[in-house]
Rosetta silent file (secondary structure, phi, psi, omega in degrees, C-alpha in Angstrom):
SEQUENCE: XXXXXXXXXXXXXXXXXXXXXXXXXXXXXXXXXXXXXXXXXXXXXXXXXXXXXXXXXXXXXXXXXXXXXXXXXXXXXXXXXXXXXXXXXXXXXXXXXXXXXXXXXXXXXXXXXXXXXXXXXXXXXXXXXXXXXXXXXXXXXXXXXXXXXXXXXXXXXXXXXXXXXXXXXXXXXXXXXXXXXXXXXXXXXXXXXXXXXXXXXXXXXXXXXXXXXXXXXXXXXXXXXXXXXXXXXXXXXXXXXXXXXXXXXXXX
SCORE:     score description
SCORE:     0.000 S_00000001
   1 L     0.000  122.923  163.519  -56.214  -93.403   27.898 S_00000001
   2 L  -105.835  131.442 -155.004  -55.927  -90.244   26.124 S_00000001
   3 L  -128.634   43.243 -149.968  -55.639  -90.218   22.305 S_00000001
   4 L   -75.885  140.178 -166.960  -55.793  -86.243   22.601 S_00000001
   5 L    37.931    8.265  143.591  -55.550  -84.619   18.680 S_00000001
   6 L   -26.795  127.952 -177.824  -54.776  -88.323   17.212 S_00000001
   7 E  -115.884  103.627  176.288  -56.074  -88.401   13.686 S_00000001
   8 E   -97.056  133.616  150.929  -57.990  -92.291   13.029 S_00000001
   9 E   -73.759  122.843  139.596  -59.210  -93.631    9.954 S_00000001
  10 E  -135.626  133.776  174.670  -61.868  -96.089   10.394 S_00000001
  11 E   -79.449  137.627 -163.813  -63.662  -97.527    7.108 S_00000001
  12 L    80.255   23.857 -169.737  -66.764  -98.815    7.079 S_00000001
  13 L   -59.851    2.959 -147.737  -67.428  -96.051   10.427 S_00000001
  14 L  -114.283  -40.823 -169.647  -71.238  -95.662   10.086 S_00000001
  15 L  -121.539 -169.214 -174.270  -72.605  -99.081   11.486 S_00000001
  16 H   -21.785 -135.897 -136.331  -71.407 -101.665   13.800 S_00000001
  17 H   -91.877   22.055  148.618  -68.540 -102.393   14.439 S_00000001
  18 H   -73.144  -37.271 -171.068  -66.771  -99.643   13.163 S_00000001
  19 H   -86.814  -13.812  138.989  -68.673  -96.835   14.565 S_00000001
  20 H   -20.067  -69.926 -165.000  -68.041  -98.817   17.951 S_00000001
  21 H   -69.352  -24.315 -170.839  -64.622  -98.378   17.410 S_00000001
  22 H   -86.508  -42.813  167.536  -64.762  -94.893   16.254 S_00000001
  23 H   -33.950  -39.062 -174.659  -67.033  -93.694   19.091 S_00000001
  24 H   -71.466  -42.525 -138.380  -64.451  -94.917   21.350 S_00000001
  25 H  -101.826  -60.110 -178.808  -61.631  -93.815   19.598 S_00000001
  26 H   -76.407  -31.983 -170.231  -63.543  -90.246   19.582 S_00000001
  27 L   -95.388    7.024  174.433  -64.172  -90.423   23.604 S_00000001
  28 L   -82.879  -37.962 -167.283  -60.187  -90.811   23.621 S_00000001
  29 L   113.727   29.767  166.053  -59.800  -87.474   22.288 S_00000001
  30 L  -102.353  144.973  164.014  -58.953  -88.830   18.508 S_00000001
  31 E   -84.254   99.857 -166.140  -60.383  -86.989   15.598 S_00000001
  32 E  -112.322  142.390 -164.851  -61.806  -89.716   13.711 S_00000001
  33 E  -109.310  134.555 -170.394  -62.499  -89.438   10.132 S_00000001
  34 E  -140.460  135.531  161.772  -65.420  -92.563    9.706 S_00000001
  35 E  -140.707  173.154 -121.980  -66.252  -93.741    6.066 S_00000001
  36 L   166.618  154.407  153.583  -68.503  -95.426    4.166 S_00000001
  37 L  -164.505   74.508  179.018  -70.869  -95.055    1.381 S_00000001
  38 L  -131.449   96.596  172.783  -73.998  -93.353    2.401 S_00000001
  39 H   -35.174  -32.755 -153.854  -72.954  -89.834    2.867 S_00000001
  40 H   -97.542  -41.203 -157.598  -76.436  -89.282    4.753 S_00000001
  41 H   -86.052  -13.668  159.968  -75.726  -92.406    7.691 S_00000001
  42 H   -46.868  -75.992  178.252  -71.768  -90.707    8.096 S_00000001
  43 H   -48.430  -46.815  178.637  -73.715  -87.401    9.036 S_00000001
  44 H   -55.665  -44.038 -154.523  -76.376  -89.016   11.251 S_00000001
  45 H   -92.484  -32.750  170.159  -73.898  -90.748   13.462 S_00000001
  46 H   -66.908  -18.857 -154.791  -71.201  -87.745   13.392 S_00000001
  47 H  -100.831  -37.526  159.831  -74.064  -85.393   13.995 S_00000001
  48 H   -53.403  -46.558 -151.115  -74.639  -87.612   17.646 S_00000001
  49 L  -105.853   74.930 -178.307  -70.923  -88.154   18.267 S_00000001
  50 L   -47.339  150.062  171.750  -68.036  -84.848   18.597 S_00000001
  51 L    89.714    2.334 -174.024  -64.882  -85.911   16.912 S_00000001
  52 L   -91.971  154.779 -179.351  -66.821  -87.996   14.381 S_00000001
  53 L  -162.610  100.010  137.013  -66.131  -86.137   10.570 S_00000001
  54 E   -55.522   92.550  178.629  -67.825  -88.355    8.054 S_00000001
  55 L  -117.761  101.651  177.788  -66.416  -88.572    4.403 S_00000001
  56 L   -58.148  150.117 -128.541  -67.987  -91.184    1.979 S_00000001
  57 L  -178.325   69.873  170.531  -66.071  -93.221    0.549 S_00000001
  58 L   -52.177  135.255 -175.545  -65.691  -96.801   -1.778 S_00000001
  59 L   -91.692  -33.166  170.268  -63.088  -98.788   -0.566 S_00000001
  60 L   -55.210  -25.958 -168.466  -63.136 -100.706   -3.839 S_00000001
  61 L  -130.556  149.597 -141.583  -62.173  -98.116   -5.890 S_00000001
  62 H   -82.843  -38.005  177.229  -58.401  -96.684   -5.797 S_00000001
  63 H   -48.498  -72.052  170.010  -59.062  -92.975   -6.983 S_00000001
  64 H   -38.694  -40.921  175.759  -61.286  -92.580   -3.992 S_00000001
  65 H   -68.988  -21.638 -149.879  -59.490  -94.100   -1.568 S_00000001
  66 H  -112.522  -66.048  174.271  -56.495  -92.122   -2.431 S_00000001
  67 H   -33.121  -60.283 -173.225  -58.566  -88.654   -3.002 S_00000001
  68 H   -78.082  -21.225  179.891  -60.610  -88.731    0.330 S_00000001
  69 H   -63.433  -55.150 -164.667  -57.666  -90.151    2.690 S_00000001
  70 H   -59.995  -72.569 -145.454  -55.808  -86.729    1.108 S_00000001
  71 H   -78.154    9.943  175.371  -58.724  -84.394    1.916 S_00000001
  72 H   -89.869  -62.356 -152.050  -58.842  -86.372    5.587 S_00000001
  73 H   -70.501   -3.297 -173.649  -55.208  -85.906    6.177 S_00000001
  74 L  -107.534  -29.032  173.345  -55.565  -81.838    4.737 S_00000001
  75 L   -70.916  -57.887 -162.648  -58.431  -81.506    7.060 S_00000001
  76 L  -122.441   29.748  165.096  -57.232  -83.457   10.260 S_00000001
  77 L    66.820  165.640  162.264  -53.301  -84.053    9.907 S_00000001
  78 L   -13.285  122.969 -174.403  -51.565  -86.994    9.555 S_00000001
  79 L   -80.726  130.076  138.694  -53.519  -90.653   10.448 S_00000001
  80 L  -119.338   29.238 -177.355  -52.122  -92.166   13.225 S_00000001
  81 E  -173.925  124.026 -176.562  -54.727  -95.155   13.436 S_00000001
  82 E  -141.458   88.836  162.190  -56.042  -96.468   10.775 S_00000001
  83 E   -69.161  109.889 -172.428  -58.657  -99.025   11.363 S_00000001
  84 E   -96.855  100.886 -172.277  -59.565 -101.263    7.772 S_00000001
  85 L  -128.120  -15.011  173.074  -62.834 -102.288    9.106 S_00000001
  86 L   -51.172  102.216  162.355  -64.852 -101.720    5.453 S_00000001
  87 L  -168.426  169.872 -176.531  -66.210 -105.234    4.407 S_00000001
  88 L  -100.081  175.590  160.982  -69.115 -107.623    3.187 S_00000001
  89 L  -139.227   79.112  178.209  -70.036 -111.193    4.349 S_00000001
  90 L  -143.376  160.296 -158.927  -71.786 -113.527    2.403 S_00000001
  91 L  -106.289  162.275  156.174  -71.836 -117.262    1.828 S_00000001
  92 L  -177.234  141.775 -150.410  -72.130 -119.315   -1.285 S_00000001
  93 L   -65.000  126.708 -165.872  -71.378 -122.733   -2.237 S_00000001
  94 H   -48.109  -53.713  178.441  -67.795 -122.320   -4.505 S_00000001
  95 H   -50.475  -34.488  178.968  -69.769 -124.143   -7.852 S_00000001
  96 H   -99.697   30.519  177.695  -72.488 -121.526   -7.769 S_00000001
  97 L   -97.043  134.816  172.105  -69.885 -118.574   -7.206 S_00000001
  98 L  -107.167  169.536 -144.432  -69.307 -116.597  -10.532 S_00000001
  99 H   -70.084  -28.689  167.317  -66.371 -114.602  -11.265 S_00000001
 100 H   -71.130  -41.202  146.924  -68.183 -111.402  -10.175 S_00000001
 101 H   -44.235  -55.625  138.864  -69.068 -112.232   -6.867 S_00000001
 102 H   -34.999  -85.669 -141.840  -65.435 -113.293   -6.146 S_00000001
 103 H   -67.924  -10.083  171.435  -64.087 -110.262   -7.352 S_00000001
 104 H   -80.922  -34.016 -162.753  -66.622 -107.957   -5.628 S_00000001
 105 H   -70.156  -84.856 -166.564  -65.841 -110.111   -2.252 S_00000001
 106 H   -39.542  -38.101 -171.312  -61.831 -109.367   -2.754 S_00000001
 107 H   -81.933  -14.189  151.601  -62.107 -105.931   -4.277 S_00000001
 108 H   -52.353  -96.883  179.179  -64.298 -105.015   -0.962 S_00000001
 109 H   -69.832  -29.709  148.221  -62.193 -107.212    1.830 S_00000001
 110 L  -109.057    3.433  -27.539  -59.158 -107.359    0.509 S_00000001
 111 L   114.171  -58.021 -164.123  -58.416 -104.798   -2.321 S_00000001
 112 H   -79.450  -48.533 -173.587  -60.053 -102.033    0.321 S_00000001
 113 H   -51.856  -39.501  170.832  -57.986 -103.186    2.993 S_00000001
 114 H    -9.078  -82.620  163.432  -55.381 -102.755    0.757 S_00000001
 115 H   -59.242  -56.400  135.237  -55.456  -99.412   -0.030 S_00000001
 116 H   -13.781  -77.296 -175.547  -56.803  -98.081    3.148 S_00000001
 117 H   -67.428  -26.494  165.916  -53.386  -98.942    4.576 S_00000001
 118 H   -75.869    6.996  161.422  -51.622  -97.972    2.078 S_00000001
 119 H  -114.426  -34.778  171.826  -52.486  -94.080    1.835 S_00000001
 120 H   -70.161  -17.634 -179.434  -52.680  -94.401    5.062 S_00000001
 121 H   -76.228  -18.661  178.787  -49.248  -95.273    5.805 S_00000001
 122 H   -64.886  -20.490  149.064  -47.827  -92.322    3.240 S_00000001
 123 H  -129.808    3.874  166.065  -48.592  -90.056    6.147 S_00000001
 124 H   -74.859  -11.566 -178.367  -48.567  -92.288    9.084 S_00000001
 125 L   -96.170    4.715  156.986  -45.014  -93.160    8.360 S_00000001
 126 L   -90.186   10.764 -154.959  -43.932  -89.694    9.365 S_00000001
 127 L  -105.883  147.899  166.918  -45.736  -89.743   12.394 S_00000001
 128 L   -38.279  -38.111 -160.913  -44.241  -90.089   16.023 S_00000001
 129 L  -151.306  179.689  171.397  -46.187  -93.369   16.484 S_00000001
 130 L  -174.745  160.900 -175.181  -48.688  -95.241   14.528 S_00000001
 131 E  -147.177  144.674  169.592  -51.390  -98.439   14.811 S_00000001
 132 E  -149.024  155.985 -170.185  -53.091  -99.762   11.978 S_00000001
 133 E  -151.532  143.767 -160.611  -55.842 -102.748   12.558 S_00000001
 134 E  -147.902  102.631  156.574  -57.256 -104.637   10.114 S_00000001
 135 L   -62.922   55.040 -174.313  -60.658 -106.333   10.990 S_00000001
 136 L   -53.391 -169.967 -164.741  -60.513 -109.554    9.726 S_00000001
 137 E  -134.455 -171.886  161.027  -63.026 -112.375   11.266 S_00000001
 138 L   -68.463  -49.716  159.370  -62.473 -115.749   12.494 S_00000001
 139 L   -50.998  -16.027  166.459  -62.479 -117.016    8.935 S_00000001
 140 L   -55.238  -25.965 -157.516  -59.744 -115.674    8.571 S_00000001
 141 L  -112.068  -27.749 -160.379  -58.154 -118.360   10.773 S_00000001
 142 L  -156.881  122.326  176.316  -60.175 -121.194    9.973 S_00000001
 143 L   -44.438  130.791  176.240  -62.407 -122.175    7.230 S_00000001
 144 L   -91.536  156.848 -159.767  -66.128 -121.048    7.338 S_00000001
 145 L   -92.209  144.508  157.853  -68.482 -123.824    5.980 S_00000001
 146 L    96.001   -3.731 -178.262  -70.450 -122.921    3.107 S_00000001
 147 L  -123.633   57.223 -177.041  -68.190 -119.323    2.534 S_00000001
 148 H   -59.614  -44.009  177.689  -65.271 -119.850    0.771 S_00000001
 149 H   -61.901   -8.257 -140.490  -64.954 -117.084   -1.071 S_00000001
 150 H  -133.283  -74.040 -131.796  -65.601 -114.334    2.511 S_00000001
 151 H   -74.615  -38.498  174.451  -63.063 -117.483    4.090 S_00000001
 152 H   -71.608  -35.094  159.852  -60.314 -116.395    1.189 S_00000001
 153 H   -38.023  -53.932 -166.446  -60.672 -112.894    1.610 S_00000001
 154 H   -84.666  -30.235  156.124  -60.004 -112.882    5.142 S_00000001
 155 L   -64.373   -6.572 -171.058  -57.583 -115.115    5.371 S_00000001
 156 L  -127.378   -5.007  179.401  -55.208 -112.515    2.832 S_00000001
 157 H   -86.779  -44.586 -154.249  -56.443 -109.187    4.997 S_00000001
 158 H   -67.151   -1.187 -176.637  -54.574 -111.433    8.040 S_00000001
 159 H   -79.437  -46.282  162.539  -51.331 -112.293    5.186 S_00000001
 160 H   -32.599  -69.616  168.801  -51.609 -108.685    4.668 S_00000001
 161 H   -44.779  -58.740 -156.654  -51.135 -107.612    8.600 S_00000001
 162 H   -75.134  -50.638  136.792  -48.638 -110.129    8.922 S_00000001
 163 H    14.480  -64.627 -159.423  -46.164 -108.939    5.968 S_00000001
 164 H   -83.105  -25.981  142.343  -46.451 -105.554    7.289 S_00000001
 165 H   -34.310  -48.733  164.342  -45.830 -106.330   10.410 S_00000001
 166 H   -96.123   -7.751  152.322  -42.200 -107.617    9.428 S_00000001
 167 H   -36.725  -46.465 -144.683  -41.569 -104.899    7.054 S_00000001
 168 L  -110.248   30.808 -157.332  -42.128 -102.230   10.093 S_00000001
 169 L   -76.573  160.990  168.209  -40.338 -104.277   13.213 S_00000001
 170 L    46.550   20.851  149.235  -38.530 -101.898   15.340 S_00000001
 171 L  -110.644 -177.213  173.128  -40.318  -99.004   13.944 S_00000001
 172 L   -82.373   56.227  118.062  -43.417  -97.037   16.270 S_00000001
 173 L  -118.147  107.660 -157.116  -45.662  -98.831   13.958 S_00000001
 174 E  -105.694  132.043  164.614  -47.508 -101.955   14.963 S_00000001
 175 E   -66.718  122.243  156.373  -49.877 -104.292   12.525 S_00000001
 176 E  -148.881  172.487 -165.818  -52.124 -106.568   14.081 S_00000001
 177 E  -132.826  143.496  164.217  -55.900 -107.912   12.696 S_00000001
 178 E  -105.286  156.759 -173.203  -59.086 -108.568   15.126 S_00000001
 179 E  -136.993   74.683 -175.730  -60.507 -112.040   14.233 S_00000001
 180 E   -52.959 -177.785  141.921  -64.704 -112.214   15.761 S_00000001
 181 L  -119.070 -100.005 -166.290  -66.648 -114.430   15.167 S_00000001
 182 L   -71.173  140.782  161.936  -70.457 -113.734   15.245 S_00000001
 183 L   -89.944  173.127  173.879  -71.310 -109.952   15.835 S_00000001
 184 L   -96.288   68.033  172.187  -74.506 -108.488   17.001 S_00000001
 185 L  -144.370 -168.760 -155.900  -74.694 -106.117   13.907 S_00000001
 186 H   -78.130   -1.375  159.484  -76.813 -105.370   10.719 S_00000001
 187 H   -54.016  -45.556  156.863  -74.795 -108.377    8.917 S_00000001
 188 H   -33.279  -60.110 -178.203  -76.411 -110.809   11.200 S_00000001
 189 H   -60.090  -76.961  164.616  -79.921 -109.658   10.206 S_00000001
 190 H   -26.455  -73.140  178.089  -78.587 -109.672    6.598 S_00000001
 191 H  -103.262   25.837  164.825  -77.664 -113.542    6.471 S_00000001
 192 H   -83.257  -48.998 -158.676  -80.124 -114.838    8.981 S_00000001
 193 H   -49.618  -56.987 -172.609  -82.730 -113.896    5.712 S_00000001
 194 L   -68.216  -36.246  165.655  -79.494 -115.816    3.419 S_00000001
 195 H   -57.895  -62.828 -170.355  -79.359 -119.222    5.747 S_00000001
 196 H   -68.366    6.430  161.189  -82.829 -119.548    6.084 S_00000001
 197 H   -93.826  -56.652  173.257  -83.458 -119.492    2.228 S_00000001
 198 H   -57.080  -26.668 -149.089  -80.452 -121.452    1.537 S_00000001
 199 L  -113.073  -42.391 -171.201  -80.960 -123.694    4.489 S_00000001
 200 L    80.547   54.526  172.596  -85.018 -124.321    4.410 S_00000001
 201 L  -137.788 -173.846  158.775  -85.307 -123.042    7.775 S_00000001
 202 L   -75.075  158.778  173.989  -86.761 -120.333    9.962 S_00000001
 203 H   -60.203  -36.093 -177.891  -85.026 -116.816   10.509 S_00000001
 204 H   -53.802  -71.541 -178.748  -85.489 -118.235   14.064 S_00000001
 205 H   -39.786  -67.081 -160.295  -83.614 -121.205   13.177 S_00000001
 206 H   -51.878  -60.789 -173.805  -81.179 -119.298   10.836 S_00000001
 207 H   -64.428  -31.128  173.248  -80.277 -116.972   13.910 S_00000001
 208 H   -82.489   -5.225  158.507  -79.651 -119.652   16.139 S_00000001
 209 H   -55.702  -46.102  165.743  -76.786 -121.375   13.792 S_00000001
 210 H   -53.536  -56.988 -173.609  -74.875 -118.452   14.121 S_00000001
 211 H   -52.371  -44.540  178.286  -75.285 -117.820   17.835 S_00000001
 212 H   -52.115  -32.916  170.118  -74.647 -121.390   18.309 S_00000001
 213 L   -70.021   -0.190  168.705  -71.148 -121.265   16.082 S_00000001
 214 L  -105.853  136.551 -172.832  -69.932 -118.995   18.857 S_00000001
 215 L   -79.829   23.992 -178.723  -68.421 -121.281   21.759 S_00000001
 216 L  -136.615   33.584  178.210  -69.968 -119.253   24.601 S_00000001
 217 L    30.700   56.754  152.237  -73.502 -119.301   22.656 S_00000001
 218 L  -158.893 -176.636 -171.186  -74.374 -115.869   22.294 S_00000001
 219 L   -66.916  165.729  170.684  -73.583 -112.939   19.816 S_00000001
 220 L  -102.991  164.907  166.310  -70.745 -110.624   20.425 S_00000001
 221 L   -89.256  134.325 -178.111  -71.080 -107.136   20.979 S_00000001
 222 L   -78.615    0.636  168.364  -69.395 -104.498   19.222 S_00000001
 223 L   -60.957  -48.559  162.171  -68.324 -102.903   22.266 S_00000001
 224 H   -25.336  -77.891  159.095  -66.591 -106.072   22.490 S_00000001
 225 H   -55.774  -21.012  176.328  -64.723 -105.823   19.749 S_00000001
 226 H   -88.736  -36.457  170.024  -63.905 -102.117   20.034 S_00000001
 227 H   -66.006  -14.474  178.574  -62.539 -102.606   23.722 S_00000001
 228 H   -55.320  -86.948  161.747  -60.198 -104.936   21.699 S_00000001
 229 H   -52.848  -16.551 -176.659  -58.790 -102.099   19.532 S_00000001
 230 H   -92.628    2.300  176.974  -58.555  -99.701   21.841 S_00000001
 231 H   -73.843  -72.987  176.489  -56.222 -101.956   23.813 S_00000001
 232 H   -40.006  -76.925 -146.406  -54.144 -102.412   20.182 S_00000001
 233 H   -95.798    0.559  159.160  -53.938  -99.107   19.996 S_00000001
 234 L   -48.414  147.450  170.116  -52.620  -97.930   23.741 S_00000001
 235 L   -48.046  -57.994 -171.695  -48.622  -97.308   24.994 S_00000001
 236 H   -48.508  -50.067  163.710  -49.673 -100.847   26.332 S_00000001
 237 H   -88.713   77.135 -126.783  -49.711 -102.647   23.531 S_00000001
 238 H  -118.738  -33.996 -164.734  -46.703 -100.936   22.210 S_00000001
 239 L  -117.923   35.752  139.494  -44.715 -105.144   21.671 S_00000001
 240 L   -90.680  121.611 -172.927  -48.043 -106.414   20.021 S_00000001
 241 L  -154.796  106.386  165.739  -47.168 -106.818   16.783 S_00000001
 242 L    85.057   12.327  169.696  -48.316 -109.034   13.616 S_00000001
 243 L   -72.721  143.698  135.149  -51.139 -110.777   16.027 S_00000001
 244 E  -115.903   95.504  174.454  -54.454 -112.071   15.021 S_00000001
 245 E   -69.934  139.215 -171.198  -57.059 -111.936   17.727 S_00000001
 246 E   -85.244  177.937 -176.088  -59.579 -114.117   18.175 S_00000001
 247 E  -168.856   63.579 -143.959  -62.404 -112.642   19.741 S_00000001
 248 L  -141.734   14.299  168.715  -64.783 -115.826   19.626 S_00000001
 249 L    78.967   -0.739 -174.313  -66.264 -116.879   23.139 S_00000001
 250 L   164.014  166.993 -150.458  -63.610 -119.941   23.251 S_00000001
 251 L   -91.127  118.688 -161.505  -60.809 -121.204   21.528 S_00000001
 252 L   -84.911    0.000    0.000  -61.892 -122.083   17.745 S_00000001
């Protein structure tokens, strides 16, 4: 597949599975714009990877999102793939959630997604063709236990996809959300630390709840997930539209 002068957004581009996706995305031939927001790990991974162009970036906040998408699209033309891959994970029991916590979880995972698509589509809808992807999780689909607040968020980027999906039927722009479940990335590492405090257990322990909540018992890869999108965004999957894939070792 070539994806030869294709201009991609992906947010969150620095670690896992975005800079999967963007690497890939970049060995297509796309100019990928990868954000984030540590200006210094955007440069490290663009400085390995031509076609990578690192511009930090809060997803949270609207001026930015709307400023740097402009200086993307003045740099590298019009997005015609715009992966909303920018998001946190973390669990806590609804009674101990305070109002800040929520609203950092939404203004992150859903609020970013938000926006993201929405500058991106002001030049993607002038474009021959377009893809937009929205990485939602498996919570998205199903409640996660102990994460309500991560389970509502994710569940509203996939409300999101699907909406936009039937705004855009029968134009050369298709919506669809990937939905892992556990990844192999530095989130994992992050709430093995957050089980096993919450949990009374070992990091040992901690790591094997996740791996175990995946039905084929082992972590996903983000290669995984990235061969995913680049399928979404091929002439083949041209009548995929308004989907949310699971991408979970077995049927959830």
């Amino acid at each position: 597949m070539t994806l030869a002068n294709a201009h991609a957004l992906v947010t969150g581009g620095g670690t896992g599975i975005g800079l999967a996706i963007a690497k890939d995305l970049a060995a297509a031939g796309a100019q990928v714009t990868i954000t984030g927001r540590r200006q210094e790990v955007l440069d490290a991974v663009a400085a390995q990877t031509p076609g990578l162009h690192g511009m930090a970036m809060d997803v949270r906040a609207q001026a930015d999102v709307i400023a740097t998408t402009e200086r993307a699209v003045a740099a590298r033309g019009p997005i015609q793939i715009c992966i909303a891959n920018a998001g946190i994970a973390e669990g806590r029991a609804l009674h101990k959630t305070d109002l800040d916590f929520w609203r950092n979880m939404m203004a992150t995972n859903l609020d970013g997604t938000f926006l993201t698509i929405r500058e991106a589509l002001k030049t993607m809808r002038g474009a021959p063709w377009g893809r937009v992807i929205a990485v939602s999780s498996i919570a998205g689909l199903r409640g996660l236990q102990g994460a309500s607040c991560y389970t509502a968020s994710k569940h509203g980027m996939i409300g999101l996809i699907r909406g936009l999906s039937e705004d855009y039927l029968g134009k050369p722009i298709t919506f669809n959300a990937l939905c892992p479940a556990y990844v192999d990335t530095e989130i994992i590492t992050r709430n093995t630390d957050s089980i096993a405090a919450r949990a009374g257990v070992s990091t040992q322990e901690a790591r094997d709840i996740m791996v175990s909540a995946n039905r084929h018992n082992r972590l996903i890869a983000p290669e995984e997930v990235s061969a995913a999108a680049m399928w979404l965004v091929s002439e083949a999957a041209a009548s995929v539209n308004g989907q949310a894939i699971e991408i979970a070792g077995g049927q959830m």
